[in-house]
C-alpha positions in Angstrom: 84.7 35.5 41.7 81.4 36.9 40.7 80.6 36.5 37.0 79.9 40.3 35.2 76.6 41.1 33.7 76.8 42.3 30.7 73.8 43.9 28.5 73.5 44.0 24.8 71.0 46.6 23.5 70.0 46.1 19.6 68.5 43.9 17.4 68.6 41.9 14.6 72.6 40.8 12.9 74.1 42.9 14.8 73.1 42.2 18.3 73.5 38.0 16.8 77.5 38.8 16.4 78.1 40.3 19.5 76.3 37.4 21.5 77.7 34.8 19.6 81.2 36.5 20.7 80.7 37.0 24.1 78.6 33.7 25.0 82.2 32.5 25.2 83.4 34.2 28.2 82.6 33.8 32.0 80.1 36.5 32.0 75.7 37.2 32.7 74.3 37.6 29.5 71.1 39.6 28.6 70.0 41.2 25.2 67.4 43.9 25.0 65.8 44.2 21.9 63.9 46.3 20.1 59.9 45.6 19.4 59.1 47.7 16.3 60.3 45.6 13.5 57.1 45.3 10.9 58.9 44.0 7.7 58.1 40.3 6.0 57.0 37.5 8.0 57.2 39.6 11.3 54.7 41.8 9.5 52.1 39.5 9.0 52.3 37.5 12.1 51.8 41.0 13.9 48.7 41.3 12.1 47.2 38.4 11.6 48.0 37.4 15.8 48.4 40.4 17.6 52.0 39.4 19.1 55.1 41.3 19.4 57.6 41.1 16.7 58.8 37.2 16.8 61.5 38.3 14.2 63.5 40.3 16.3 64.3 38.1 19.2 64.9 35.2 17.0 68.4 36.3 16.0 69.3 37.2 20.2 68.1 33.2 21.3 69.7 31.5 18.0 73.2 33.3 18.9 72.4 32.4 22.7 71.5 28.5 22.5 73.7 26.0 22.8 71.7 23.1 21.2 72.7 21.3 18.2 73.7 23.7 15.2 70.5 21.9 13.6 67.7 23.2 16.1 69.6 26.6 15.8 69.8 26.6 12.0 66.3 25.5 12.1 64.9 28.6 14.0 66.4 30.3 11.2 65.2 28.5 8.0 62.6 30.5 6.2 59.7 28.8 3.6 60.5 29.3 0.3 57.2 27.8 -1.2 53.6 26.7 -0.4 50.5 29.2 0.1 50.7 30.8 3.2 54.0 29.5 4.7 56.3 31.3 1.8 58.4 33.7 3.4 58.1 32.3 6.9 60.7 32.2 9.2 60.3 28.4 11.1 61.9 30.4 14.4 58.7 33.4 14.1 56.2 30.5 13.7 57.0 28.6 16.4 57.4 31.5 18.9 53.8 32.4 17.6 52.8 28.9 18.4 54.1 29.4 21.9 52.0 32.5 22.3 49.4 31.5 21.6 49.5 28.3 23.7 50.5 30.2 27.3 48.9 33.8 26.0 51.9 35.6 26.9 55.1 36.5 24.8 57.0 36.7 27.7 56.5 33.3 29.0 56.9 32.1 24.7 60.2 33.6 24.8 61.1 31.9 28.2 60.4 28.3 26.8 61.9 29.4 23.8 65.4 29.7 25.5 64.8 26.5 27.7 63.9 24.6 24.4 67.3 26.1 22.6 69.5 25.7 26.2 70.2 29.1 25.8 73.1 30.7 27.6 71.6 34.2 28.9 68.4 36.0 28.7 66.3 37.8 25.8 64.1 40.8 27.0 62.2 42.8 24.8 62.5 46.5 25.6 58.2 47.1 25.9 55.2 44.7 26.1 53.8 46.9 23.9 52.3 47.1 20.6 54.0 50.2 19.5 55.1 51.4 15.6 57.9 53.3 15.1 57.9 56.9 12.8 60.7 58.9 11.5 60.4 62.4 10.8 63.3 62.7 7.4 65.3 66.5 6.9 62.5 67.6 4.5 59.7 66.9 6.7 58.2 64.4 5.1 56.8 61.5 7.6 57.6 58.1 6.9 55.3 55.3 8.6 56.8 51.8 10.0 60.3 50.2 10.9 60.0 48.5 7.4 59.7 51.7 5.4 62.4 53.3 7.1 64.5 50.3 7.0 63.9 49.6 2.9 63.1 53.6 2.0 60.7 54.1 -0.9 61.8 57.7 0.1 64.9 59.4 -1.1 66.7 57.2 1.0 69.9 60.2 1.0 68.1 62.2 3.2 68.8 62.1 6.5 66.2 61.1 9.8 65.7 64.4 11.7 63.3 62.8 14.5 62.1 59.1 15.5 59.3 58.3 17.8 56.7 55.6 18.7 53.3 55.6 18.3 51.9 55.0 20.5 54.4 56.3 23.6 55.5 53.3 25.2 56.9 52.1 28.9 59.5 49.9 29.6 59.4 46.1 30.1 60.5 46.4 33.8 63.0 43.4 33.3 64.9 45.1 30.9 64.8 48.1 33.6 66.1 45.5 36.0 69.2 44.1 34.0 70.2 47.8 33.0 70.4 48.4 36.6 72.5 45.2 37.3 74.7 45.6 34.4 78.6 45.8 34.3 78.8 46.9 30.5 76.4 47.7 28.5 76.9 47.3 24.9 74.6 49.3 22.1 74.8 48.2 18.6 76.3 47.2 16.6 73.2 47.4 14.0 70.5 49.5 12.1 71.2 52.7 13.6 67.2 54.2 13.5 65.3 50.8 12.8 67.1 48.5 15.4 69.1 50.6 17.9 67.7 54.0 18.4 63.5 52.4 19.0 65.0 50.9 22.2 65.7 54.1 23.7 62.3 55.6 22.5 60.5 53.4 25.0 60.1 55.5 28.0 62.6 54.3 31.1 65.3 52.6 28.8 67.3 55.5 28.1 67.3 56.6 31.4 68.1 53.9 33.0 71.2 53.3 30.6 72.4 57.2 31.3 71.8 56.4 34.9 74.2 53.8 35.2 77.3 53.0 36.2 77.9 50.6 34.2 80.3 51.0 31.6 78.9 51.9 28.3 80.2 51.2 24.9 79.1 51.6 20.7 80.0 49.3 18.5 79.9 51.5 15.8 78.6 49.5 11.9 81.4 49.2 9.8 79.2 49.9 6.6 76.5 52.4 6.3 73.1 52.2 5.5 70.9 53.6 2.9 67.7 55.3 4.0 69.4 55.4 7.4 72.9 56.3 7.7 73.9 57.5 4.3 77.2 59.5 4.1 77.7 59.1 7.8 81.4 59.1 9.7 81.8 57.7 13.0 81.2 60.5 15.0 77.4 60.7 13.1 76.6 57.4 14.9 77.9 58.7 18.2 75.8 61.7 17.7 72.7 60.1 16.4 72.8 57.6 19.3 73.5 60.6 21.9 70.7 62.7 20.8 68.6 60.2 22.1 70.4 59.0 24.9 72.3 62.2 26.4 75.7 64.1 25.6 78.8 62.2 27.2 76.5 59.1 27.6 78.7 56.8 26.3 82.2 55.8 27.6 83.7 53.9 24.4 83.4 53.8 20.6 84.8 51.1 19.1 86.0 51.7 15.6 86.7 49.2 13.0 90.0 50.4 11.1 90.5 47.6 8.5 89.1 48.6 4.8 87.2 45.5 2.9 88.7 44.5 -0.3 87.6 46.1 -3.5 85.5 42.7 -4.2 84.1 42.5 -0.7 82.9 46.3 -1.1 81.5 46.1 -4.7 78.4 44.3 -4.0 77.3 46.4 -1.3 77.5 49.4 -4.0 74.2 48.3 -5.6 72.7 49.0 -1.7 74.8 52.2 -2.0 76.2 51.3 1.3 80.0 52.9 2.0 82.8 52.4 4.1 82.2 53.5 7.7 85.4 56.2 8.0 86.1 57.0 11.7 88.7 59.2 12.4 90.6 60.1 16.1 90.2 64.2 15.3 86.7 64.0 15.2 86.5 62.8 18.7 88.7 65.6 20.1 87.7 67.2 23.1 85.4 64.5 23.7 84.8 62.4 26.8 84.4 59.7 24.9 87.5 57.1 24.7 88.0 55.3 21.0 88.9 52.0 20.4 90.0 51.5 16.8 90.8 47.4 15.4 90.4 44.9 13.2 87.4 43.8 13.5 86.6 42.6 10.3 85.4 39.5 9.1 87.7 37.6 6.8 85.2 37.0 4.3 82.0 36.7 3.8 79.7 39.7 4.6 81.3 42.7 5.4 80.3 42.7 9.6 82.2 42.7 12.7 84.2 39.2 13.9 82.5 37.8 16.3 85.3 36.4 18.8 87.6 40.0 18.2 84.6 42.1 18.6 84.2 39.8 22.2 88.0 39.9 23.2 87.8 43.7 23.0 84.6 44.4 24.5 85.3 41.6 27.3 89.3 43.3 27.8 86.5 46.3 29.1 85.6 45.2 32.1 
């Protein structure tokens, strides 16, 4: 039988859980990710090299290899010390180095996955050099993925309007596996810094309403300062609709289980809540909801891996 093809549309955590999930099953793998991250390392590799964001395709080809835990964990380790390599990531270094050696991030990111094994592909939604700009409810204009992402704003007002600056066309492979896909799962993840800048580049968010694929959200089970503040479920839906089309996506799925108090009090200094999502605020919807327990047991308050992948797998 014919393996599915299954597209993951993100970045960063988020798009790291569900892949590390679903790389499990029989199924074509491919994660789209978003190219406007500017924060830390990222930041100054963008500036000082002229590449696209290293930082947020790191996460997609660690959760896809199948290497050694150790050359995974060591795409991940980060500099703590010496002039010049603190606050490196080893993983945005390396797929620098491989830039500039072939002169193309593309084929970087290519070796990249044959040097991890991994199980799947990583496209990056443009092969442009694009910023991303958020317009907030008071009109004030705030510059960057990392400004919106850590607000020196009131970060309890909410994003009106996000764009990219410049406009920007699709990477036609991402196009191409859009087009090919079964499912097509958005999120979870930063709802305007990760998610949303996908479907800014011109041809993404076309192609996904276009589909016939079947088309899910994996809705964050915590929300976000300077981002989602004071959001319910259905505000993510919207949020991600606005951009995508009304009745563009097929399935929510809804975690159900509350953290414990303990879990939940150390996100309070981020001011980050409880994502409440309720059945009536989806009636009359096309939408269909899929409330679970898809909480991790401990640890940091994000989605299970392997019961986010039984549910989004039990899809197709």
């Amino acid at each position: 039988m014919k393996q599915k093809n299954i597209v993951v549309i993100g970045g960063g955590t988020g798009t790291y859980t569900v892949l590390t999930g679903l790389k499990k099953y029989p199924v074509n793998l491919t994660a789209i990710v978003s190219m406007a991250d500017d924060g830390g390392s990222t930041k100054v590799l963008r500036e000082e090299f002229g590449i696209l964001p290293p930082g947020s395709v790191r996460p997609a080809l660690v959760a896809l290899a199948k290497t050694p835990q150790t050359l995974a964990q060591l795409f991940n380790f980060r500099f703590q010390k010496g002039t010049g390599l603190n606050g490196h990531n080893f993983g945005n270094l390396f797929l620098t180095a491989l830039t500039q050696q072939f002169g193309n991030f593309e084929k970087a990111l290519e070796e990249a996955g044959k040097i991890l094994g991994i199980q799947g592909k990583v496209i990056p939604s443009t092969l442009q050099n694009i910023r991303l700009v958020a317009q907030l409810e008071n009109g004030k204009i705030v510059r960057g993925e990392a400004n919106i992402d850590v607000p020196k704003h009131d970060g309890r007002l909410r994003i009106h309007m996000l764009w990219l600056e410049p406009k920007a066309t699709a990477n036609p492979k991402a196009i191409s596996a859009i087009k090919a896909a079964d499912l097509i799962v958005i999120g979870p993840g930063d709802l305007f810094s990760s998610i949303i800048p996908n479907f800014l580049v011109q041809g993404i968010g076309e192609a996904v309403e276009r589909s016939k694929a079947k088309k899910v959200y994996v809705c964050n089970i915590m929300t976000k300062f300077g981002e989602t503040a004071g959001f319910l479920a259905k505000d993510f839906l919207d949020a991600i609709e606005q951009y995508l089309g009304k009745n563009s996506i097929d399935y929510i799925l809804v975690n159900k289980t509350k953290p414990s108090r303990e879990r939940v009090k150390k996100y309070e200094k981020e001011k980050a809540e409880f994502v409440r999502g309720y059945l009536k605020e989806f009636t009359g919807r096309k939408v269909k909801v899929v409330r679970g327990d898809f909480l991790r047991k401990k640890g940091f308050i994000r989605h299970d891996p392997d019961t986010l992948a039984k549910a989004l797998f039990s899809l197709l």
